[in-house]
Each structure stands twice: as structure tokens, then as C-alpha cells.
N, C-alpha and C positions, 0 to 999 in steps of 0.2 A: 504494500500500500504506500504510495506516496504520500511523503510528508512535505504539506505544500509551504510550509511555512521557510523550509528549505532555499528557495528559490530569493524570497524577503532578505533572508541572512546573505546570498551571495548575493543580491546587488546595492546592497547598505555597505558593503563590506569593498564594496569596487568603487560605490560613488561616482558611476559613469557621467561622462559626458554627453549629453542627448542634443544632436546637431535638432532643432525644430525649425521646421520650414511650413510655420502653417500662418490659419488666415488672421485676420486682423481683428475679429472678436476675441480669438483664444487665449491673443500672446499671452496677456496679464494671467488669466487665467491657469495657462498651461504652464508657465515657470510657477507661480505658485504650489502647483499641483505638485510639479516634479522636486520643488524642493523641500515640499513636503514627508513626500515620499524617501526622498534619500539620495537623491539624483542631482546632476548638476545641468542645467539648462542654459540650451544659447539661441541668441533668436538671431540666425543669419539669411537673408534671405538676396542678396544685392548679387546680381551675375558674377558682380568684378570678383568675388569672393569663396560665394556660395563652393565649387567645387575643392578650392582649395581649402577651406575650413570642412570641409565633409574631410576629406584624410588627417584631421586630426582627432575627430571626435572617436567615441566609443559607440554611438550610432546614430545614424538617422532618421526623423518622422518627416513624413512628408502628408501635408493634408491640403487638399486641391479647394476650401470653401471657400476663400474670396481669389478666384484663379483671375491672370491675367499673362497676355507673352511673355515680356518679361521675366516673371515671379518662373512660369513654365520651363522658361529657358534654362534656369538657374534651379530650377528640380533635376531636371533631366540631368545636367549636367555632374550635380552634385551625387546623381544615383548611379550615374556609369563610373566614379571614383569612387563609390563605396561598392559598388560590385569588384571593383578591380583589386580593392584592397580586401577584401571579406569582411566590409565593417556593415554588419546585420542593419537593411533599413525596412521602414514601416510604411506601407502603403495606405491612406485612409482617405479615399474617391468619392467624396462630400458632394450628394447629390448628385453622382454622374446616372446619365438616363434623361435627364432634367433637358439638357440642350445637348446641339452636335458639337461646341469647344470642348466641354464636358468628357463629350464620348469621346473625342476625338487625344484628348491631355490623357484620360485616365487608360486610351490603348496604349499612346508613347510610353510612359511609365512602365503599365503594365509588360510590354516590350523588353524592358529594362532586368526584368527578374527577381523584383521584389520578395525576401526572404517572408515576410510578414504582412497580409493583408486584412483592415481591421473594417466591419463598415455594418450599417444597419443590414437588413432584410433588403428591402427593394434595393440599398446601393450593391450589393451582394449579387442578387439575383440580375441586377443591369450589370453586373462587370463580367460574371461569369458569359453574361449572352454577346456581349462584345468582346470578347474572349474568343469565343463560338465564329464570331461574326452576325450577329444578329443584334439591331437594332432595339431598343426598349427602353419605353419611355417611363419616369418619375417625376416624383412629386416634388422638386425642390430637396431637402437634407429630410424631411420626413418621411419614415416608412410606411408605406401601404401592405405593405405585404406579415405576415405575421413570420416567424423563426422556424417552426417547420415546414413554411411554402420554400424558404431558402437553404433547406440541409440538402437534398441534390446536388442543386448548381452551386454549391461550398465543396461539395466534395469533389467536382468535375473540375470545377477552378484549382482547387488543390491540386490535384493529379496532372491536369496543363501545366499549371504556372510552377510547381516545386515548392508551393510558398502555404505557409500556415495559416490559415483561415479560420478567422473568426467571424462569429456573428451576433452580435450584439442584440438584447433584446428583455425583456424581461425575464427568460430562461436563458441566457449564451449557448451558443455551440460554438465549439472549438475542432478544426480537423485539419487534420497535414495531408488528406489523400485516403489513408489507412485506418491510423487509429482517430478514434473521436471523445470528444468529453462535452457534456452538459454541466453548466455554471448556474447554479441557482441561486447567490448573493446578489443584493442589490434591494432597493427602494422605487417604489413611486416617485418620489419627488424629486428623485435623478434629471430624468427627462424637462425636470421647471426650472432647470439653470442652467443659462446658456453656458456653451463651450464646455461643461463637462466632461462629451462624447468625445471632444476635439483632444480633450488633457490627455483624457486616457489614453491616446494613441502614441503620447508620448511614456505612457509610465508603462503600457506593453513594451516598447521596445529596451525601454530601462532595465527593465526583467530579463529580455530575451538575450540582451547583451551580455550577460552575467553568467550564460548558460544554455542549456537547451532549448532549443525555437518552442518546440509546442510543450513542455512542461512551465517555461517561463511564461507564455501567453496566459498560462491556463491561470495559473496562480497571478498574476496581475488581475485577470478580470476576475476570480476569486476577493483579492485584494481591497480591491477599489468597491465592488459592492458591499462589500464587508464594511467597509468604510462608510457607503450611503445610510446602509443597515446601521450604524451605532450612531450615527448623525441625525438621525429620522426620531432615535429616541429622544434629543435633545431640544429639535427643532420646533418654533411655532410656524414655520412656513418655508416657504422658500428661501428668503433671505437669510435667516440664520441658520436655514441648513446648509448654506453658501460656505457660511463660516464656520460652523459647526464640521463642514468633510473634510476640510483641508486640518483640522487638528485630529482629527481621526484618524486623517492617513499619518499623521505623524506620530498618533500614540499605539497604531497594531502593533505587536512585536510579532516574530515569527511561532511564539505558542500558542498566543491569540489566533493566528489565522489558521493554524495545524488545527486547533477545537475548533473554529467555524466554519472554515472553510465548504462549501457546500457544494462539492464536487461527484460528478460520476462519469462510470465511462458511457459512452451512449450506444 
């Protein structure tokens, strides 16, 4: 039986560096998160830079929500340095399905080889079909699709891309292709604060840097709802459940999440 608390101790213990290349609601949010966590955040996103600061970090997030050329150029770029060097990055396709830039950013990427791909149901289910080569439209960054419409095309995208797939959702699934796991942590009141979804994409790859691609995913999203969960107790609403997670993820230790951890295989 894994003990996922495991996973918390090696990347507290590394203190990685998380290159984040995400959108302009998360930043604040998203270094928070991570330095919560145990992580150490950098928000680079400038062409001139981006690929050479990806060879130094301990990994890369890359989240397509406020996409533009520019910002794209300097994904791309920064992902074919982190494949070349094997520095583990995180794929998280914010509404692709939504428009054809969308469709058209999150194939480039996808192209790229992404070790790590993080995304709701419908963005899941739109990456795998543009994967496929089939068109398929969303809703904006909201899911329409529920987490078992997208365990299929998670595990077809696994099996194409090489890359660990997650799906986010009220229940998680997690799958590399082969094996799978169900994440049952997490809150309602997740989903009422913006850029949450966005953080997390950097505290997965926190994890995964530390270690095993799909044991590190799992116990992140183990993690972090663990965290909404002790938050929710505290909270009178969304706002100081804002504040309430981000000291949550700072007080789990790795026994804490070994007893709660609310994991199975699927």
C-alpha cells in the first residue's frame, strides 16, 4: 500500500523550483499556493527569457488561460528545453475546445511531449479528440462534461501522449495509460475561488519533480483537496476559505495526508 504522505516529505525536502508560465489571474495566487506548499515559484513568462530560465528550474507549469502569441511562443519554447533536458513539465489546456487558437496552442504543446497533463473533464475530453484529430467544442475553462464521461479519452491520451493524466473533478482520476487511481479529497467550495484549479497545476508538478510522475500526481491532488477539506471546516464562505487553504497546505505534514489521504486504484 502506498504511503502517500511519502511523496509531501520528498518534495518539502527538494524545495523545487516551479518555472510557472501561467495566466494573469493565477500568478498571485499560484506563488502563494506553491509557497505554501513547500515549493519555490517563479513567474517567467517574457520570450527573451522564458526558454533559458526553463533549464534552470526543477520544473515546468504551463497553463494556456489568458493565451496570446507571444506568451505561446515562449511556452513552446520553454517546453522543447525542458524536454531536452528531462526537467518534468505540466501541461494545463484552460479551456481549449473553447476556440480554434485554443485548439490550435494546446496541439503545438501537446506536440511537445508533455510528461504531465492536468485539466477539467470537457478540457480532457477536447485534448484527447484533438489528439485524435477531431474537432470539439467547450465551454470557456468550465466543465460540461462530468469525470466519468472523460476516463476513456484520459486513458487514450495517456497511451498517445506518454504523459500522466489527470482529471480533475469532484472525484479525480488519475492514469499514465495502464494503471489508474480515483482521488476522493477535496470541497465544494474549491471551485468558488478563482485560480485554485490554475495553482494546482503548479503544486502537481512540485510533486512530480520530487519523484514518480503518477504517484507524485496522485498525492498532490490527494494533497491539495485534503487541504480544501480542512479549510471548508474553518471557512464562512469563500473568502476565508481563500485564506483558510493556503495555511492548510502549509500545516499537512506527510502523516496527516498518509491518514487522509483518500485514494484508490480504479
Amino acid at each position: 500500500m502506498t504511503d502517500w504522505g511519502t511523496p509531501l516529505t520528498a518534495m518539502r525536502d527538494a524545495a523545487p523550483l516551479v518555472h510557472c508560465m501561467t495566466n494573469y489571474v493565477s500568478m498571485n495566487v499560484m506563488a502563494n499556493v506553491l509557497l505554501a506548499t513547500g515549493a519555490s515559484p517563479a513567474m517567467v513568462h517574457a520570450e527573451e527569457e522564458a526558454a533559458e530560465f526553463a533549464g534552470i528550474t526543477s520544473v515546468l507549469a504551463i497553463n494556456i488561460g489568458t493565451l496570446s502569441p507571444p506568451w505561446l511562443r515562449a511556452m513552446k519554447a520553454a517546453a522543447r528545453v525542458a524536454g531536452e533536458r528531462g526537467i518534468p513539465w505540466v501541461l494545463d489546456p484552460v479551456a481549449v475546445g473553447a476556440t480554434a487558437f485554443r485548439n490550435s496552442a494546446s496541439t503545438a504543446l501537446l506536440q511537445l511531449s508533455p510528461p504531465i497533463i492536468k485539466g477539467n473533464a470537457s478540457e480532457v475530453i477536447a485534448l484527447a479528440g484533438i489528439g485524435a484529430g477531431i474537432t470539439a467544442k467547450g465551454k470557456g475553462a468550465d466543465a460540461v462534461h462530468g469525470v466519468e464521461a472523460a476516463i476513456e479519452p484520459a486513458i487514450e491520451l495517456a497511451r498517445q501522449s506518454g504523459a500522466v493524466v489527470a482529471v480533475t473533478g469532484p472525484e479525480d482520476f488519475v492514469t499514465d495509460g495502464t494503471t489508474h487511481y480515483r482521488v476522493a479529497n477535496g470541497d465544494a467550495l474549491m471551485p468558488k475561488v478563482t485560480a485554485l484549479g490554475c495553482a494546482l497545476g503548479g503544486v502537481v508538478g512540485a510533486f512530480a519533480a520530487s519523484g514518480d510522475r503518477l504517484q507524485g500526481t496522485v498525492a498532490a491532488l490527494a494533497y491539495y483537496g485534503l487541504a480544501g477539506e480542512i479549510a471548508a471546516e474553518q471557512a464562512k464562505g469563500p473568502g476565508s476559505f481563500a485564506m483558510h487553504f493556503v495555511d492548510a497546505l502549509a500545516g499537512i505534514d506527510a502523516a496527516t495526508l498518509s491518514a487522509r489521504a483518500q485514494v484508490r486504484p480504479a
